[in-house]
N, C-alpha and C positions, 0 to 999 in steps of 0.2 A: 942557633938556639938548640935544634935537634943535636948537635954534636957536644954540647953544654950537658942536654939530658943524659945520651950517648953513656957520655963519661963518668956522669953520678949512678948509673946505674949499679948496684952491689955484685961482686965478684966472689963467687964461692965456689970452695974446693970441690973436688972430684968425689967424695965421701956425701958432701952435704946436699950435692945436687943430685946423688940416688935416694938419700931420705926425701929431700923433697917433694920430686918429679916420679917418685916409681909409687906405682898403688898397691898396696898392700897385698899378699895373697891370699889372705882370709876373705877380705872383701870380694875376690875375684870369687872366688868357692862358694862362700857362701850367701853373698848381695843376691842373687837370685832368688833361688831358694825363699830366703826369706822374702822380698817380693813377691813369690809367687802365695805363700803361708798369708802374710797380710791382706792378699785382695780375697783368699778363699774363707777366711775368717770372716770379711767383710760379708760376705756372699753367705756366707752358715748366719751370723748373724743378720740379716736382714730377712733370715725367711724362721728367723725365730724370735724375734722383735716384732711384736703386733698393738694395735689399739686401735679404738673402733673410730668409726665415721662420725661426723656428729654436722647434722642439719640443721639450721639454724633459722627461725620463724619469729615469727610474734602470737604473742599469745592472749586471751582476751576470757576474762572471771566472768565466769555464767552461771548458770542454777538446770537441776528439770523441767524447773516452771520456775522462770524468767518474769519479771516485776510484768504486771500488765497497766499499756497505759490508757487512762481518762481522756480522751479530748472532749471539747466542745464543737459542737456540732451547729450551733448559729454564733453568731457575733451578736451581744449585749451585755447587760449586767448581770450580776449575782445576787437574783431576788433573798434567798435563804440558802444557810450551809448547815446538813444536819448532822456531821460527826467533825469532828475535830481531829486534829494530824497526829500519826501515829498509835490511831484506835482501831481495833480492832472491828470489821465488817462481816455481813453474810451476803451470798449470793442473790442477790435481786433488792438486795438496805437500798432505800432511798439517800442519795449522798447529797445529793444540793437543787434547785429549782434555780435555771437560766431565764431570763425576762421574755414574757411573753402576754399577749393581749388578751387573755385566755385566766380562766382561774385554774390554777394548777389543782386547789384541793376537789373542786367542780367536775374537772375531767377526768382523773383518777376514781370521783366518783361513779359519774355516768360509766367509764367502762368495766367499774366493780361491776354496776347495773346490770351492762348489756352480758356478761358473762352470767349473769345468773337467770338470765330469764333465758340465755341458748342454753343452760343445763335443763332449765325448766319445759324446753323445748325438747330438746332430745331423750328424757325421762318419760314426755309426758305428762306429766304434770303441773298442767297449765294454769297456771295462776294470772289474773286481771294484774295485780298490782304489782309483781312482778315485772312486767311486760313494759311499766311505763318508768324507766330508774330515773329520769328526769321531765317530768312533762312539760315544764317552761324554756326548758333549755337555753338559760341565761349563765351568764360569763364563760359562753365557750368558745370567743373570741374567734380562733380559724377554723373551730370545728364548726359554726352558727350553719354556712349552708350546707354540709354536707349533715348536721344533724338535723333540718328540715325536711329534705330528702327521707332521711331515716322516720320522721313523724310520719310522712304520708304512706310510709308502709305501713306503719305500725297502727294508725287510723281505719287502711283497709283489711287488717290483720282481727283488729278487735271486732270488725262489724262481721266476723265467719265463729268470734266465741262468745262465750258468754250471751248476751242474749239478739247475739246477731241472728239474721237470715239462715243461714244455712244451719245450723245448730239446731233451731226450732223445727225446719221443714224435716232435720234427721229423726227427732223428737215422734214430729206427725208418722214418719213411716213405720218407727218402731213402735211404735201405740197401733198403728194399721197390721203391720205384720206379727205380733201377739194378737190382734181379733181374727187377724186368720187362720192364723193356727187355732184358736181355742174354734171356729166353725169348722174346718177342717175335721175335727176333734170328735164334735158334734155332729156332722156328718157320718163320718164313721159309724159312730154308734147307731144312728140310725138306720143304716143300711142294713149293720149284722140283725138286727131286727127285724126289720122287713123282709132281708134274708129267712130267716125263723120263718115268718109269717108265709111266703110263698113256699117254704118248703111244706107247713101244713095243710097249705090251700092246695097243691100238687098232689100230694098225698089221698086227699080226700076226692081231687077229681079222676085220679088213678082208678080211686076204687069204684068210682060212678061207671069210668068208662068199659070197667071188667061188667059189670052187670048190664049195662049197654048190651055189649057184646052177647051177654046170654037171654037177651030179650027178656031180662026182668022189668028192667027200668025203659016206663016211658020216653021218645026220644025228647019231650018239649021239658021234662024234669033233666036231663042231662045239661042238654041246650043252656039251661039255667045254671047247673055247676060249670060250665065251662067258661061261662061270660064272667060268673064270680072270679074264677082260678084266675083270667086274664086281667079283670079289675087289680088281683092284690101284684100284677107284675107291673102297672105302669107306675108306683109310688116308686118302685124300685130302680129303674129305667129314671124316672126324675133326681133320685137322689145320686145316682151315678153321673147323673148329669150335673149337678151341683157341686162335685167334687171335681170333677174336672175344671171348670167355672172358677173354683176356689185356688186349683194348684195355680191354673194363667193369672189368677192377680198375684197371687204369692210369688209366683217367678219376677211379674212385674215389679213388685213391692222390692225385691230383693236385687234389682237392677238399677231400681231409684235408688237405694240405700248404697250398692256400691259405686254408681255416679256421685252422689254427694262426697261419699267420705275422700273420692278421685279430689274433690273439689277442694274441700277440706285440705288434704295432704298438698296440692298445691299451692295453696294458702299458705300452710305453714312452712312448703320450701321457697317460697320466695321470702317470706319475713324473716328466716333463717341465712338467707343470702342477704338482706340488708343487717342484719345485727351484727353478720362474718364484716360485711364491709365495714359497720358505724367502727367495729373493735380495732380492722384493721389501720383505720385511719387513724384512733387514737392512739394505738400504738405507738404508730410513726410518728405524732404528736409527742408523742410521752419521749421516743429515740431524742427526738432535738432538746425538747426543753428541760428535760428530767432525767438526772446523771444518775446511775444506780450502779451497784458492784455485778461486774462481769463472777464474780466469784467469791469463795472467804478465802480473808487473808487479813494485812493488816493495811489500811490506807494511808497513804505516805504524800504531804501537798508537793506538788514541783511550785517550790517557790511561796511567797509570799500571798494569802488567797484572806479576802474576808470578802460581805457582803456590800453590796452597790460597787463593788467593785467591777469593770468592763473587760471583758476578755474577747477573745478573736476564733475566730468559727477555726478547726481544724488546730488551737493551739493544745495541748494535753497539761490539763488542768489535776489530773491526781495519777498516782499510781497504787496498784494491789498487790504486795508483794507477801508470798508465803517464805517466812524464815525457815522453815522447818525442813526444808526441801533440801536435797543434798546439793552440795557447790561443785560444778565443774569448769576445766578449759578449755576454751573453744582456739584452737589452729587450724589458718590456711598453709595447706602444704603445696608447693608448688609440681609440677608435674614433672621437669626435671632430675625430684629427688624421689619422685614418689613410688620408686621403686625401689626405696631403699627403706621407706617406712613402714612398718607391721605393727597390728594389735599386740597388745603388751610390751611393747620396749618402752624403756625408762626415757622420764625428759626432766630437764634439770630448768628448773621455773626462777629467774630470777625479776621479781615483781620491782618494778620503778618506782612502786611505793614505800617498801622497803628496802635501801639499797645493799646490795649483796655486800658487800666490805665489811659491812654493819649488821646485819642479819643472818648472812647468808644466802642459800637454795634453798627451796622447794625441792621436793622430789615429788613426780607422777607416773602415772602412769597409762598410754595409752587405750582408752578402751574399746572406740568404735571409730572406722573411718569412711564415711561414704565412700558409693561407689560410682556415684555421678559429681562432675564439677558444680559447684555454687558460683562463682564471680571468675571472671577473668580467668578460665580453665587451673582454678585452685579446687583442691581439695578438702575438705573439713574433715579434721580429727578430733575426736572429744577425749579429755585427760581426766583420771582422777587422782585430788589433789590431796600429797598430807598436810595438813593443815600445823607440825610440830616441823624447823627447818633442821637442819644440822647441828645445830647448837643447839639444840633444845626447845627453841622460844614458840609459843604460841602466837601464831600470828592472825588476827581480823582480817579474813577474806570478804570482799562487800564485790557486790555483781556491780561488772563496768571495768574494775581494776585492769591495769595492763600491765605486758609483763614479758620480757625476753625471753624463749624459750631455745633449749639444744636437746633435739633427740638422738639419743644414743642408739645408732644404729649398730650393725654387724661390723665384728674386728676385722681389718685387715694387715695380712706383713709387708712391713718395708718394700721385700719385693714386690710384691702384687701389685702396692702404689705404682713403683714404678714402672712396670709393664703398662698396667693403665694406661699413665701418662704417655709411656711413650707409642701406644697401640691410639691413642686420642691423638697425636702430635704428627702419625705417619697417614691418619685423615684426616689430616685436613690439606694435605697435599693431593 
């Protein structure tokens, strides 16, 4: 069979078989060369061929104030709902009343109450009727013992005002201490009098005692001015003695008077400390069963909500969402890349809501990136986003959206890539 082959083999001339079998001498000169030109070309371009990195995330539609949400805080029904979905709220609107054993307009009223008698309390201006903002304290369901509690202070609160004991006994001291002062008063003046008087009665026994002296005057006529002179000193001697007398009750009077009002101010910091507690309990009464706006905005129901309807303690029965606020996007960046990401470079948003094919991008731009991890050693970057994509179109951004993001990091060339790669590929050996 080989010898078959052998023989069909083609026979050609001595001419034919140097065009065939001989290489050219162009190619010998210049194949090099040019090889060498090609790979330098390659090399010039690849380190003038550049485009940038681009890391790749998910991205998530947020706001600066982010919808807030309502739950319910016991499990029951839906006694009354005071605003209607998608209306407009203030900061502390009553939004709906949860079932409770308790009159809800009862206890909102008692703690109107108790706030206005602790104003009345810390003013001063102590008012009886004030002091009692429910005195039967009926339908207040789980406040009933602790507002008992609250009566028994408030029982030994009133018996220190208005025409209690200590009030009156203050009454008596200060009607005592104005008579002491007005005899104090009257003391006084009787002394500088007296005074006057012994200064005249001196006077005139001075003069007896110079004629004494010169043996005019009899000594049994002296004798007689000197007993008078001493007579007008002891009224004076008494009334000095009166005044002293007078200040020790005065001092006394004004040690009662500031023991009482000791007594008083006691009084009123303890009934001051049950009124803080009656409020604080209603409060936390009012936290469970009475839903009100954390804020203004506008209130938005999750889901389907009317009244006797039964909800579940911790489910989130409304949300507060301010429109006005500007929309941003929230990226976890992974730590991997995160040296590749900075403030201000571009991220190209493609929202799953509308699909890029059909819409387009987004464009953003990076504004803030923490500088500590949130979840899983990721990083949060915040975007702002233009809300017009490529094409022109106005797009409806709503918080929640998600959305494919690519941040446009820093350009690199061809080469660079591949140094990289090959500087990452020679560790891992």
């Amino acid at each position: 069979m080989e010898s078959i082959i052998k023989n069909h083999q083609p026979v050609y001339s001595e001419d034919i078989n140097d065009i065939i079998y001989k290489v050219p001498s162009w190619i010998v000169r210049w194949g090099t060369t040019v090889f060498w030109f090609f790979v330098l070309g390659l090399l010039i371009l690849s380190t003038v061929i550049r485009y940038p990195d681009v890391v790749r995330t998910n991205l998530k539609v947020s706001s600066e104030n982010n919808a807030k949400p309502l739950p319910a805080k016991v499990s029951g029904k839906i006694v009354k709902l005071f605003v209607k979905d998608n209306h407009q709220v203030s900061k502390g609107q009553v939004i709906a009343y949860l079932e409770s054993i308790a009159n809800h307009d009862e206890v909102l009223k008692l703690m109107e109450g108790l706030k206005r008698s602790r104003e009345c309390l810390l003013s001063g201006t102590i008012d009886p009727n004030h002091l009692i903002p429910n005195s039967k304290g009926e339908n207040l369901g789980e406040l009933e013992s602790a507002y008992q509690v609250f009566q028994e202070a408030l029982l030994a609160y009133n018996a220190s005002i208005g025409d209690g004991i200590y009030l009156k006994k203050r009454e008596l001291v200060y009607r005592d201490l104005k008579n002491l002062a007005s005899q104090q008063t009257q003391l006084a003046a009787q002394k500088a009098v007296q005074q006057q008087d012994l200064k005249i009665a001196e006077d005139e026994f001075t003069m007896h005692q110079k004629l004494m002296d010169q043996k005019v005057e009899a000594a049994a006529e002296f004798r007689q001015q000197q007993s008078k002179y001493l007579n007008k000193k002891m009224p004076l001697m008494q009334t000095e003695n009166s005044l002293i007398n007078n200040r020790s009750e005065l001092a006394a009077k004004q040690k009662e008077l500031l023991e009482l009002n000791n007594q008083l101010a006691e009084e009123k910091s303890k009934f001051l400390q049950a009124i803080n507690s009656m409020i604080s309990q209603c409060e936390d009464w009012r936290a469970k069963y009475v839903l009100t706006a954390t804020e203004q905005g506008t209130l938005i129901f999750n889901g389907l909500l009317q009244e006797n309807q039964i909800v579940s303690s911790g489910q989130t029965m409304f949300y507060i969402y301010n429109r006005g606020k500007e929309t941003l996007g929230e990226m976890y960046v992974p730590q991997y890349n995160m040296g590749k990401v900075r403030v201000g470079q571009q991220v190209l948003i493609k929202l799953r809501s509308y699909p890029f094919e059909e819409y387009g991008v987004l464009k953003g731009r990076i504004r803030s990136i923490t500088d500590i991890p949130s979840k899983d050693s990721l990083y949060s970057a915040f975007v702002d986003i233009d809300r017009i994509d490529k094409r022109g179109n106005q797009i409806t951004l709503k918080q929640g959206m998600l959305a494919d993001a690519e941040i446009i990091t820093k350009n690199a060339t061809l080469f660079q890539r591949f140094k990289y790669n090959l500087i990452r590929g020679m560790n891992k050996y």
